[in-house]
ZALOKE-520549 format. One record per residue (C-alpha): residue number from 1; residue in one letter; x, z negated, y. Coordinates in pm, whole numbers, plus 50000, padded with zeros to 5 digits. Example, Ala and Ser with C-alpha at 12.3 -4.5 7.8 and 13.67 -1.06 7.14 Angstrom:
// residues 2
- rolum kevo c1 c3 c2
- 1 A 51230 49220 49550
- 2 S 51367 49286 49894
This chain:
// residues 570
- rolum kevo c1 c3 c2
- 1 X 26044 88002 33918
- 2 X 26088 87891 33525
- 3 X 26485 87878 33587
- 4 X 26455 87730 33962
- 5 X 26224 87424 33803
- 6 X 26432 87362 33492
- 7 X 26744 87368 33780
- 8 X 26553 87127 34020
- 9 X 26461 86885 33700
- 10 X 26866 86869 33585
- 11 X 26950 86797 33939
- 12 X 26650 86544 33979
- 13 X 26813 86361 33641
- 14 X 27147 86370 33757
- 15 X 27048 86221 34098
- 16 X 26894 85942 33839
- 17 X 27225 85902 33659
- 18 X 27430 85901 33927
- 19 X 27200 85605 34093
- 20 X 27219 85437 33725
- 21 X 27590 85465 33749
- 22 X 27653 85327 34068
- 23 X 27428 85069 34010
- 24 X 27661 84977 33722
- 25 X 27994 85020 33892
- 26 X 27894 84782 34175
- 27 X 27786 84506 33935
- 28 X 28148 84555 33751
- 29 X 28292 84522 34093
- 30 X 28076 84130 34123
- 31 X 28148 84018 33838
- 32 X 28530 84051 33797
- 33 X 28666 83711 33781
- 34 X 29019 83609 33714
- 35 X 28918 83295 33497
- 36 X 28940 83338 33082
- 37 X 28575 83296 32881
- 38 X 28585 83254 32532
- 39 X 28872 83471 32322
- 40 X 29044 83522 32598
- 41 X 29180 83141 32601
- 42 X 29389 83266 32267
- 43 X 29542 83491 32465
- 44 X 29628 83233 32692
- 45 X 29748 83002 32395
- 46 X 29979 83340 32257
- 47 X 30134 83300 32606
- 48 X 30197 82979 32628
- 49 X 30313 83029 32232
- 50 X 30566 83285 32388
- 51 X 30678 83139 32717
- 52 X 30847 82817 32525
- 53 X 31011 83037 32241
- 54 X 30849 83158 32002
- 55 X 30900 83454 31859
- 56 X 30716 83815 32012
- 57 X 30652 84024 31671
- 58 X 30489 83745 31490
- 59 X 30244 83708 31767
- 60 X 30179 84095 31835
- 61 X 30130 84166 31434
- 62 X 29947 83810 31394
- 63 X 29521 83910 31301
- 64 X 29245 83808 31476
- 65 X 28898 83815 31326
- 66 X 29016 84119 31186
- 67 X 29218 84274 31449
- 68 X 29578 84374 31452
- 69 X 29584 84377 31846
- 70 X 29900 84509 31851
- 71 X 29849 84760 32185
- 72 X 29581 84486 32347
- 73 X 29824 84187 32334
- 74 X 30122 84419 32472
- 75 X 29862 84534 32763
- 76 X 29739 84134 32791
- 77 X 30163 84071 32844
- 78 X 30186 84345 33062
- 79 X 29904 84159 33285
- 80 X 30034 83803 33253
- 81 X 30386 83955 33356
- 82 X 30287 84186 33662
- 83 X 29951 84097 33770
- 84 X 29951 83720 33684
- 85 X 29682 83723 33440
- 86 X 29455 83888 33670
- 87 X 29078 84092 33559
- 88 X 29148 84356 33364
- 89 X 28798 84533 33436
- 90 X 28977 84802 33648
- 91 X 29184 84904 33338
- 92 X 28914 84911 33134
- 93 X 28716 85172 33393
- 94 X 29014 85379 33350
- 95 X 29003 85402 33010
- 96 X 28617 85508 33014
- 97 X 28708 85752 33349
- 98 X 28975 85956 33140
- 99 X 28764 85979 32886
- 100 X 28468 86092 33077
- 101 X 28718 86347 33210
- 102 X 28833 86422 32834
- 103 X 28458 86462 32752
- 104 X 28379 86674 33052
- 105 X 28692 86928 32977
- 106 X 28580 86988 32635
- 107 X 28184 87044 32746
- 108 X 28376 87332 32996
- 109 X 28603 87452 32683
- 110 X 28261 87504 32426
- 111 X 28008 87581 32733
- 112 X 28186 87681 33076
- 113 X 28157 88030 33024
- 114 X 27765 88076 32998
- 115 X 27520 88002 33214
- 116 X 27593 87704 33413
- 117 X 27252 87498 33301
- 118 X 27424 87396 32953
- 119 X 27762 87254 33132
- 120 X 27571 87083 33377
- 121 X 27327 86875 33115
- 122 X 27717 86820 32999
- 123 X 27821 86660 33262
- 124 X 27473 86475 33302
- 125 X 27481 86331 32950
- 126 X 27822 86246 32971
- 127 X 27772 86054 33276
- 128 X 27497 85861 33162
- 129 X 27571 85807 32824
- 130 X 27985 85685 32881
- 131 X 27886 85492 33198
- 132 X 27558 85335 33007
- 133 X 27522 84952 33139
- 134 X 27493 84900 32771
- 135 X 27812 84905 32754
- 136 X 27829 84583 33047
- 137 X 28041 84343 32796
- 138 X 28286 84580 32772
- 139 X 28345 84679 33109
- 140 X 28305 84291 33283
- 141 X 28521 84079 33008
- 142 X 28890 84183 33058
- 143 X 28962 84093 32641
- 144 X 28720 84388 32584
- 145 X 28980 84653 32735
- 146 X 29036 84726 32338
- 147 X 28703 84916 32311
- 148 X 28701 85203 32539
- 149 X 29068 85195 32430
- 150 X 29074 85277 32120
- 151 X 28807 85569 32139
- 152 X 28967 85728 32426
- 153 X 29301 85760 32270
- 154 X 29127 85897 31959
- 155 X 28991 86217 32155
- 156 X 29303 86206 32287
- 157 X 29441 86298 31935
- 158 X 29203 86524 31830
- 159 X 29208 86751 32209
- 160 X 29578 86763 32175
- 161 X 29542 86846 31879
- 162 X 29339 87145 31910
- 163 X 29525 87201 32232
- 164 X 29848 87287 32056
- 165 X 29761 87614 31920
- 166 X 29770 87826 31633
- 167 X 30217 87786 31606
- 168 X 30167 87457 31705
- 169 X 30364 87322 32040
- 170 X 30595 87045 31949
- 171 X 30505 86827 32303
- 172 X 30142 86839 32163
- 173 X 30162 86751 31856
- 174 X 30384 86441 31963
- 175 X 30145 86343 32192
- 176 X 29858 86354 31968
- 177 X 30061 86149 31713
- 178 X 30099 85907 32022
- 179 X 29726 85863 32078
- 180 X 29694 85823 31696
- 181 X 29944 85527 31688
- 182 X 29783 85353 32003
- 183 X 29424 85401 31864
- 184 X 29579 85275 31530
- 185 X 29694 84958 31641
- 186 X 29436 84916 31942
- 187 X 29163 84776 31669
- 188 X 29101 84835 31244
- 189 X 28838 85146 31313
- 190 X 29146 85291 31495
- 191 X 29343 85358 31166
- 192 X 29033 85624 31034
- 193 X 29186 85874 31310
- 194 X 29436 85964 31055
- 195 X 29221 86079 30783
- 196 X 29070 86326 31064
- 197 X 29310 86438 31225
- 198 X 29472 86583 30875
- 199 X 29101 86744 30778
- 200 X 29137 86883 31157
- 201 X 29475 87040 31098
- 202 X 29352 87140 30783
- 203 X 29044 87322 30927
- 204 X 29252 87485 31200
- 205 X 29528 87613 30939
- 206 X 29791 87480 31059
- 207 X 30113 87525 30925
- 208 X 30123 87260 30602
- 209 X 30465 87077 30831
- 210 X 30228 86976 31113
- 211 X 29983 86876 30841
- 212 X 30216 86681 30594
- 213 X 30324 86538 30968
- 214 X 30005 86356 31028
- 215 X 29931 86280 30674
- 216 X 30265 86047 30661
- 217 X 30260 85916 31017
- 218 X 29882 85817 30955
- 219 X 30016 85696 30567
- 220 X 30269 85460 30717
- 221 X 30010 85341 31031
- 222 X 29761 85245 30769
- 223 X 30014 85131 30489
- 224 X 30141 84927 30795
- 225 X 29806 84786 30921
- 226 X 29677 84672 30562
- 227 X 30013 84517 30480
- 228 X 29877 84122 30455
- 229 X 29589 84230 30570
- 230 X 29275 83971 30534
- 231 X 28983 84058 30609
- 232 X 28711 83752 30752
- 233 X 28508 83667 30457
- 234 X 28179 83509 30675
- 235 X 28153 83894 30870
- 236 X 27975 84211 30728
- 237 X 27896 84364 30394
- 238 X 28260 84499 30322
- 239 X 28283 84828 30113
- 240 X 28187 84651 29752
- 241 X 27851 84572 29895
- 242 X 27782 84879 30053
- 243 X 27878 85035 29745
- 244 X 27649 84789 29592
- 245 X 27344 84829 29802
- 246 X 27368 85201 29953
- 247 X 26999 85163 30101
- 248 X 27102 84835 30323
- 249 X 27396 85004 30414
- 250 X 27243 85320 30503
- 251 X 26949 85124 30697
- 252 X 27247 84935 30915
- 253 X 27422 85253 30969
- 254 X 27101 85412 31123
- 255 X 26968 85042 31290
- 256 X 27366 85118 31438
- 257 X 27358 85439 31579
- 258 X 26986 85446 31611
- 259 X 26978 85111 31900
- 260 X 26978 85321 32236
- 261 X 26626 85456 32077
- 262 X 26465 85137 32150
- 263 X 26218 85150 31874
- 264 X 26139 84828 31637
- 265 X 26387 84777 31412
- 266 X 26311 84951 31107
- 267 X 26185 85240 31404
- 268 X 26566 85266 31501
- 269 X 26693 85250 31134
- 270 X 26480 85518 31011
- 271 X 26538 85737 31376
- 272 X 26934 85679 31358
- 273 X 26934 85774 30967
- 274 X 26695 86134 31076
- 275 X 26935 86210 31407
- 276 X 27275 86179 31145
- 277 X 27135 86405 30885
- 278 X 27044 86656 31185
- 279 X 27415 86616 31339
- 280 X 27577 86662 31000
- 281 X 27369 86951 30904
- 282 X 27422 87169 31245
- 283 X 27767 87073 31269
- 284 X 27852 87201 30952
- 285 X 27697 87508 31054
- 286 X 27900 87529 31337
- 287 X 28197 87477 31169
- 288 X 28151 87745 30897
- 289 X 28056 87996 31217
- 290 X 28387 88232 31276
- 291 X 28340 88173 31679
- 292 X 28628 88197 31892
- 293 X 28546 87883 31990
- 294 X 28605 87709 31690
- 295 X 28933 87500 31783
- 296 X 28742 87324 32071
- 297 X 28442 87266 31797
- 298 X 28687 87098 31572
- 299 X 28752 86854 31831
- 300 X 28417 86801 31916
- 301 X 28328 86769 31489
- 302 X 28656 86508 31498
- 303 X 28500 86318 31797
- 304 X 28161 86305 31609
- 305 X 28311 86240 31218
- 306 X 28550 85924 31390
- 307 X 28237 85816 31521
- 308 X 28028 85776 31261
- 309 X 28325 85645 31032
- 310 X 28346 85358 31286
- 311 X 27954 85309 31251
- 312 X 28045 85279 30888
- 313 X 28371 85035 30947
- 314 X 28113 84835 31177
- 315 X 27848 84766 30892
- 316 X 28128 84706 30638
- 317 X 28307 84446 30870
- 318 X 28029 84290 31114
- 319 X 27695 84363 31011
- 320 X 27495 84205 30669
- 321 X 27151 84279 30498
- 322 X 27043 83984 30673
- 323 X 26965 84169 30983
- 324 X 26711 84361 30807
- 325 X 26544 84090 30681
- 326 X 26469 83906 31023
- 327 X 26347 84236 31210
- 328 X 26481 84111 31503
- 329 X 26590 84381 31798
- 330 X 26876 84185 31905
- 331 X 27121 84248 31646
- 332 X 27420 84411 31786
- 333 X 27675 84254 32035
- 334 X 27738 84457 32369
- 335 X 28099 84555 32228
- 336 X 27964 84817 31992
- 337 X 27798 85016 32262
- 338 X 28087 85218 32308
- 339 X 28097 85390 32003
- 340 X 27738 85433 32033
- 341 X 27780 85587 32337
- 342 X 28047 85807 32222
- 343 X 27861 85938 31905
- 344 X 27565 86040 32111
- 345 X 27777 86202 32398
- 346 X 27890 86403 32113
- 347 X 27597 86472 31972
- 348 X 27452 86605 32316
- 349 X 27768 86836 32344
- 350 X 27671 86967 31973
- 351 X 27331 87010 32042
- 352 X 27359 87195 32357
- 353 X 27662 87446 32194
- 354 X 27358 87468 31891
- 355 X 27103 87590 32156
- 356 X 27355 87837 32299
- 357 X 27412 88032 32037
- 358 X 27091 88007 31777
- 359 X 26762 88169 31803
- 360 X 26531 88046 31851
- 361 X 26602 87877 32115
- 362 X 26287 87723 32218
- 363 X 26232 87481 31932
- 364 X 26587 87307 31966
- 365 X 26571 87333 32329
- 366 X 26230 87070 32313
- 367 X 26341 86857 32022
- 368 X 26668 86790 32157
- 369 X 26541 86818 32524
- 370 X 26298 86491 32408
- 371 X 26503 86330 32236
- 372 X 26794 86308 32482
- 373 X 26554 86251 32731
- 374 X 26427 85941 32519
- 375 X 26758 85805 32511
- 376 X 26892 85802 32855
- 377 X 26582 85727 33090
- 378 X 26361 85548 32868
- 379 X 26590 85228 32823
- 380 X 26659 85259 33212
- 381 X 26440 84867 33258
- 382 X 26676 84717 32966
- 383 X 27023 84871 33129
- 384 X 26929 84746 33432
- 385 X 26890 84418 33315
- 386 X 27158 84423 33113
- 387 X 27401 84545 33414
- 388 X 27242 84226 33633
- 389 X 27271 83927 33389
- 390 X 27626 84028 33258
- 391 X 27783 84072 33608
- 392 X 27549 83723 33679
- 393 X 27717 83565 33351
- 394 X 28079 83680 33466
- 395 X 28014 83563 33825
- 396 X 27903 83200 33699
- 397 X 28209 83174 33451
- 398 X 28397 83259 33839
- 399 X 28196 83031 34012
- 400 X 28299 82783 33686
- 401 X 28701 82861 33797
- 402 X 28671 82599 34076
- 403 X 28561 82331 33847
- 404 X 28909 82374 33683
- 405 X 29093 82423 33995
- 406 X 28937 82107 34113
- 407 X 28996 81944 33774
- 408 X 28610 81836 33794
- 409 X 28500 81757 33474
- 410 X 28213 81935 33395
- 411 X 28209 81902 33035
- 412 X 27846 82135 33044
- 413 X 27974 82473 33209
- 414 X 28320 82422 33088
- 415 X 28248 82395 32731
- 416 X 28107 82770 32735
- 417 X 28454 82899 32822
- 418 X 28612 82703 32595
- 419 X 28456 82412 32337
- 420 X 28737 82250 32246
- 421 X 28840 82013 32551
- 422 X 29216 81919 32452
- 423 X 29297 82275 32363
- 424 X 29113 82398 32675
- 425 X 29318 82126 32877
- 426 X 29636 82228 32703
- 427 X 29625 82603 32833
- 428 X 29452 82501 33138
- 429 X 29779 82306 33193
- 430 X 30017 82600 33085
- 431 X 29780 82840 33355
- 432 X 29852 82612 33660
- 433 X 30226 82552 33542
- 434 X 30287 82968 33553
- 435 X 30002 83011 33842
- 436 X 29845 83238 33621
- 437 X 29496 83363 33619
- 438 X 29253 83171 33902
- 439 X 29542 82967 34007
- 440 X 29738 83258 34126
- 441 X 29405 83325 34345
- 442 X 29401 83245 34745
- 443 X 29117 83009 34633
- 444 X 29354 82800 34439
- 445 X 29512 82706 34756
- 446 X 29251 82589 34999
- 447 X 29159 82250 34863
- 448 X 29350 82016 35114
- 449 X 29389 82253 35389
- 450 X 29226 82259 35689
- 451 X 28949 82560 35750
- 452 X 29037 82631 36099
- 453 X 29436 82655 35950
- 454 X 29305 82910 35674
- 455 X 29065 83104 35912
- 456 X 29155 83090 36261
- 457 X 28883 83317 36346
- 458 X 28599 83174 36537
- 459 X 28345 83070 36289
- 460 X 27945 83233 36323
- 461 X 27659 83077 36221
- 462 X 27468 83100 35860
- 463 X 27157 82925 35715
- 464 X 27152 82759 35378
- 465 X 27171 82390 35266
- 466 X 27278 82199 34977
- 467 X 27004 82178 34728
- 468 X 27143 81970 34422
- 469 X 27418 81696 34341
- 470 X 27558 81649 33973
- 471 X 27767 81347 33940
- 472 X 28031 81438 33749
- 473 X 28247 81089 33729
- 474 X 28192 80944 34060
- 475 X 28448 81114 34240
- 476 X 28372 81501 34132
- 477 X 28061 81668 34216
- 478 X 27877 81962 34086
- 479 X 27699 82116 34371
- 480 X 27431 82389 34410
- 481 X 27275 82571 34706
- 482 X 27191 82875 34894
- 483 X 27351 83003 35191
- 484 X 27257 83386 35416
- 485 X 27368 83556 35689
- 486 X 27082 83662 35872
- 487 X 27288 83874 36103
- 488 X 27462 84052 35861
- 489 X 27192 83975 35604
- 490 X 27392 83903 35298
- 491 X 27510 83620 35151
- 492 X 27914 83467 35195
- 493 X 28105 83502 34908
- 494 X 28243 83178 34899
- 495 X 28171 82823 35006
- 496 X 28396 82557 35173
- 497 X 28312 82216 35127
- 498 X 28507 82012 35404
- 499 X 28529 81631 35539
- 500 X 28553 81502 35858
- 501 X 28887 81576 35935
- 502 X 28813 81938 35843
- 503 X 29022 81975 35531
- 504 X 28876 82121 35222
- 505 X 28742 81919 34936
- 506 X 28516 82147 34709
- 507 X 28451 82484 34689
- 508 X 28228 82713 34572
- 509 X 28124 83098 34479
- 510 X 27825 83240 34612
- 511 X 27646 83557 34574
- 512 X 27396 83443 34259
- 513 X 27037 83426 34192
- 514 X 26800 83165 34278
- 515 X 26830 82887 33946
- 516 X 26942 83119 33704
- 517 X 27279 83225 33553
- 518 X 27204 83417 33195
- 519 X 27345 83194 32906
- 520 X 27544 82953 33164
- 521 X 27313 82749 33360
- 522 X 26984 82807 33392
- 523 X 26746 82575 33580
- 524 X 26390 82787 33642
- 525 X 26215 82647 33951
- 526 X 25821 82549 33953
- 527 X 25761 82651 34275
- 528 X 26083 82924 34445
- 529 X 26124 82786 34738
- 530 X 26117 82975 35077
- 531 X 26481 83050 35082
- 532 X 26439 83215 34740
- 533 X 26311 83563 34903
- 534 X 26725 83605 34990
- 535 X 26866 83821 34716
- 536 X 27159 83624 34548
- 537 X 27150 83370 34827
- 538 X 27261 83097 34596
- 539 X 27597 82941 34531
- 540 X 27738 82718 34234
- 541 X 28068 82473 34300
- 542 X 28237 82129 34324
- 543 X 28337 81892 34545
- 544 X 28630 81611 34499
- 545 X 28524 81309 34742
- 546 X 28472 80891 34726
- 547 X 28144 80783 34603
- 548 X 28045 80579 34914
- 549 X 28125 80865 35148
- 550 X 27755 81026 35296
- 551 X 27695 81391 35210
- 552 X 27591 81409 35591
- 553 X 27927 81423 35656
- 554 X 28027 81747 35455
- 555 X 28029 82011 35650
- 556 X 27989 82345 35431
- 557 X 28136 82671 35586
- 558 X 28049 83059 35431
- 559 X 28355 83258 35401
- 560 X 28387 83677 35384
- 561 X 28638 83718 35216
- 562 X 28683 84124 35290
- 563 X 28648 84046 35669
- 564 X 28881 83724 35642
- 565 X 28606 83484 35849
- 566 X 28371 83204 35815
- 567 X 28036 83055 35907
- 568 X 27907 82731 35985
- 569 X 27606 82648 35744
- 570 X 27332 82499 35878
């Protein structure tokens, strides 16, 4: 009965994760949009940069805020070239999906064997922990491919690595070489892969060629990366200061890895700083074990000691005393979740190979059974949340696309993905030359066409209304409302503004909540009104028409995109 109830409670929290994780993956499928926010316009710039001349090394070695992007901007090419500058979110997944399988086929190379509870709390922590809506930033904003990225190509490394065997297979080797280079030059935290995977080769005796191999390959990718290197004065602590103040360093590093705790700040500092020590001590126990596992546990201590080094390389280059001082909770950006994610994932692999094999077990199997526990179901309220308004944010910076397409001036909305107008109108110009990014989108074609040309089929009927006008500059209009299909009961993706003639003169995305778009536009109502009991009813767009011309005479249409058909709102 004890093993049937502990098998019915990992089954129960993997039905949990699973739910969590779908939950995520649908939101990621909402919020992809096609049109650049914020960093991604210097990508569009680089591009422009390259398509009248200049030069591609220059650009590719060039840093920004730190960064050597040399992999990313190749990738960001690749996109622009192929795929016309289209989201990138789908990569990203892919990244996260081979490491989950990475992940997964080490938990089966340290666990598989035994039992099959201890695999399958694997698997569950895996799942949770890689797929974590914390991580939302990364997996919505295409210029964030460079996070799962660089992590997944540094197990990569470290599993080939260990893969190749006591004589050491030459394809192996290569390859984990190759993952070294493209976590190298993916972002700076990629360039501490070296320093491991020499200690690794070390620990697995390897002959001293394969080991003088990585030490020079990672001595030119680092010599390399630091050559002109500069790093932004105005961002973290740097090495002097941590070297200068080891207890604010030390409180950052735990406030780091500490965060999916959800404790006050100084709670998270204090937790993350005890959960380190704990990893450190039982991993070095493992690794002084003679087990016959103890190639697939010097992946798994590479996986953890990269980790933590990039917790370090975070509170050198990002992070400052100063968030201590304000005892504020929101003090790391959704980027860093990732590693985050991966130290813990690591963590949970460690403890459960520590439960497996010391005695007693009963002790580690409650601390660590809490504590994991703690960390993937009791934040469940904030990933939610955090899933929701970053696939909202992403879907108003979409519904923001038309505004452009339009060339409506909306100076408010616009501004957040870009603030500088000239330089905004610049590479808005170089987009629509190239039909790159939401001009190479069917949407960027409809204005001027009639709807029953672009959807022939016969058109249903949907409720909704237009709720607010925003003159723009008397002949561009921002314009809100809500629109449902009660037969189908969900809302049209898209909206079709359209005159008399029935040719298109505005459009607009649909699918958001009632007034509110997190750290876009947010307009809270007094009073929601009836229509507001439709989940993500609304809609956000523009509309190009004369002044004296009567909104009465705008007809609005709902279009499906997946089914290729439209309503008539009314």
């Amino acid at each position: 009965m004890a093993r049937l109830s502990g098998y019915g409670l990992i089954a129960l929290a993997l039905l949990v994760t699973l739910g969590m994780n779908w939950y995520t993956l649908v939101r990621v499928a909402r919020a992809r949009t096609s049109v650049p926010w914020w960093d991604q316009w210097v990508v569009v710039q680089e591009l422009a940069q390259h398509a009248r001349g200049a030069p591609l090394w220059p650009t590719l070695w060039s840093l920004y805020y730190g960064h050597r992007m040399v992999i990313p901007r190749l990738l960001f090419l690749a996109d622009a070239r192929w795929f016309s500058l289209a989201s990138l979110t789908w990569l990203t997944l892919l990244f996260q999906f081979v490491h989950i399988a990475l992940l997964m086929a080490l938990a089966w190379l340290l666990l598989g064997r035994r039992p099959p509870a201890p695999f399958m709390i694997a698997v569950l922590a895996i799942l949770n922990l890689m797929l974590s809506p914390l991580q939302m930033e990364n997996f919505v904003w295409g210029m964030q491919t460079m996070f799962p990225l660089v992590f997944v190509a540094a197990t990569g490394a470290f599993l080939c690595l260990s893969l190749a065997g006591d004589t050491g297979r030459g394809a192996l080797l290569a390859l984990s070489v190759a993952c070294g280079i493209v976590s190298s030059y993916t972002m700076p935290n990629g360039i501490l892969v070296w320093p491991v995977l020499a200690a690794q080769a070390i620990y697995l005796k390897r002959k001293p060629g394969v080991v003088m191999a990585f030490a020079l390959a990672g001595a030119v990718a680092i010599g390399s990366y630091l050559r002109h290197y500069t790093r932004p004065v105005e961002f973290g602590m740097g090495v002097g200061g941590m070297l200068r103040h080891p207890v604010d360093a030390a409180g950052l590093l735990g406030c780091v890895l500490g965060n999916p705790l959800g404790f006050s700040l100084r709670g998270d500092a204090l937790a993350g700083i005890v959960v380190l020590a704990l990893t450190g001590y039982l991993l070095v126990r493992a690794l002084r074990t003679p087990v016959e596992k103890r190639r697939w546990l010097s992946a798994l201590a590479s996986i953890l000691v990269f980790s933590f080094l990039g917790a370090l390389s975070l509170v050198a280059g990002r992070l400052t005393p100063k968030i201590l001082r304000a005892g504020s909770n929101d003090y790391l950006g959704g980027q860093y979740f990732t590693l985050i994610c991966v130290f813990w994932a690591g963590t949970a692999l460690l403890a459960l190979h520590t439960i497996a094999r010391r005695k007693p077990r009963v002790p580690w199997i409650c601390f660590y059974g809490v504590l994991f526990v703690w960390v993937m179901f009791s934040s469940v309220p904030r990933q939610l949340v955090a899933a929701d308004d970053w696939a909202d944010f992403f879907l108003g910076v979409d519904a923001a696309g038309s505004a452009i397409l339009l060339d409506a001036p909306d100076e408010q909305l616009l501004s957040r993905l870009w603030p500088n107008p000239a330089e905004r109108g610049e590479r808005i110009a170089f987009l629509r030359q190239h039909r790159l990014a939401m001009f190479h989108e069917p949407r960027a074609g409809w204005p001027g066409q009639r709807v029953a040309d672009l959807f022939p089929a016969p058109a249903g009927l949907c409720s909704g209304a237009i709720e607010r006008t925003t003159s723009l500059d008397g002949s561009s209009w921002r314009v809100q409302g809500w629109a449902w299909d009660t037969g189908r009961s969900k809302p049209p993706d898209d909206i079709l503004f359209a005159d008399l003639a029935g040719s298109v003169i505005g459009m607009a995305r649909g699918g958001l909540r009632h007034g509110y778009i997190p750290g876009l536009l947010i307009e809270p109502q007094p009073a929601p009104p009836p229509h507001a009991r439709f989940p993500r009813g609304e809609w956000l767009g523009y509309v190009r028409r004369s002044g004296d011309a009567a909104w009465a005479q705008v007809s609005l249409y709902g279009v499906f995109r997946s089914e290729g058909r439209v309503c008539t709102i009314r």
